[in-house]
C-alpha positions in Angstrom: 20.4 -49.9 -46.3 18.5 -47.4 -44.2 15.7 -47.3 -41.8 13.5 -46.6 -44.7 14.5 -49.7 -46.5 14.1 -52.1 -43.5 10.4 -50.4 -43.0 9.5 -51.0 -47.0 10.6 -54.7 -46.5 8.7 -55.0 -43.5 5.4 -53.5 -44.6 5.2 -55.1 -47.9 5.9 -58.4 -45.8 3.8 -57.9 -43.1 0.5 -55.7 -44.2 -1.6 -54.5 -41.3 0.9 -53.9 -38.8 2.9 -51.0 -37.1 6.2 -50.7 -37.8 8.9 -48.8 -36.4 12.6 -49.0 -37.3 15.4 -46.8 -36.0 18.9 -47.7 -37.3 22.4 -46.2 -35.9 24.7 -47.6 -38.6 23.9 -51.1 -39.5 22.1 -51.5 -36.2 18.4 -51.9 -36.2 16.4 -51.5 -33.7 12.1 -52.7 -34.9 9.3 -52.5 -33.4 6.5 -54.5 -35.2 2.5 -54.3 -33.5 0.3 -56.6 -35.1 -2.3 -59.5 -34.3 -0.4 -61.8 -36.9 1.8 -62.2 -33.4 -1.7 -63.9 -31.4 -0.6 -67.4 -30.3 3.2 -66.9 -31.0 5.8 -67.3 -28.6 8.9 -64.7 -28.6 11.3 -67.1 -31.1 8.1 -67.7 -33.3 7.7 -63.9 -33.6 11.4 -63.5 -34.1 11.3 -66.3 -37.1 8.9 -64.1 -39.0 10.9 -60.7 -38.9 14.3 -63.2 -39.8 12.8 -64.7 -42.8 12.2 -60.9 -44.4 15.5 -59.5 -42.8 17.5 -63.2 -43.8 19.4 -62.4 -47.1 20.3 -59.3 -45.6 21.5 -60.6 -42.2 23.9 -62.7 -44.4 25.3 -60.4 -46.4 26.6 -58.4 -44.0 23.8 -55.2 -44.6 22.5 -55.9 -41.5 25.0 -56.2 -38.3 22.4 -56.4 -35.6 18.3 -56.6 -35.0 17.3 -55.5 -32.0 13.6 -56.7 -32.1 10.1 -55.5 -29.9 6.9 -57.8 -31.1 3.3 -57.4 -30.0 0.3 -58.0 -30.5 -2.6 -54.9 -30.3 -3.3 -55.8 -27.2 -0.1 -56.4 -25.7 1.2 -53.0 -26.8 -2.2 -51.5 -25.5 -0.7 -53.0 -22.1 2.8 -51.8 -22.9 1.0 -48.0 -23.5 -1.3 -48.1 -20.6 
C-alpha cells in the first residue's frame, strides 16, 4: 500500500476535503482539511481517519499514522 492508496481510501471516504498523504515505508504521515472536522475535538477527528485506515492498521499494512486535522478555517490560520 502506497501513498496513492491511502489518498483513494481517504477521498472516497471523506468527499470534499483536502488530502495529503506522504508515506516512508509503511509510515504515513495525512493531512486531511475539511469542515466535516467543525465541532470535533482532536480524538473525534482521529476516530474518523481510524475507521477508514482500521482493517489496514490491523493487518500490519499500515505501521504508523501520523495525522494533521483541520477544519478550513483552522488551516486558513495554520497558512496565514
Amino acid at each position: 500500500m502506497n501513498s496513492d492508496d491511502i489518498t483513494t481510501l481517504l477521498e472516497n471516504a471523506l468527499p470534499d476535503c483536502r488530502i495529503e498523504v506522504d508515506s516512508q515505508g509503511s509510515h504515513f504521515n495525512i493531512l486531511v482539511v475539511g469542515d466535516l472536522f467543525e465541532g470535533k475535538r482532536a480524538v473525534q477527528r482521529q476516530q474518523l481517519i481510524y475507521a477508514v485506515l482500521n482493517e489496514h492498521i490491523s493487518s500490519g499494512v499500515i505501521h504508523a499514522v501520523n495525522m494533521k486535522l483541520f477544519t478550513q478555517q483552522e488551516w486558513l490560520d495554520q497558512t496565514q
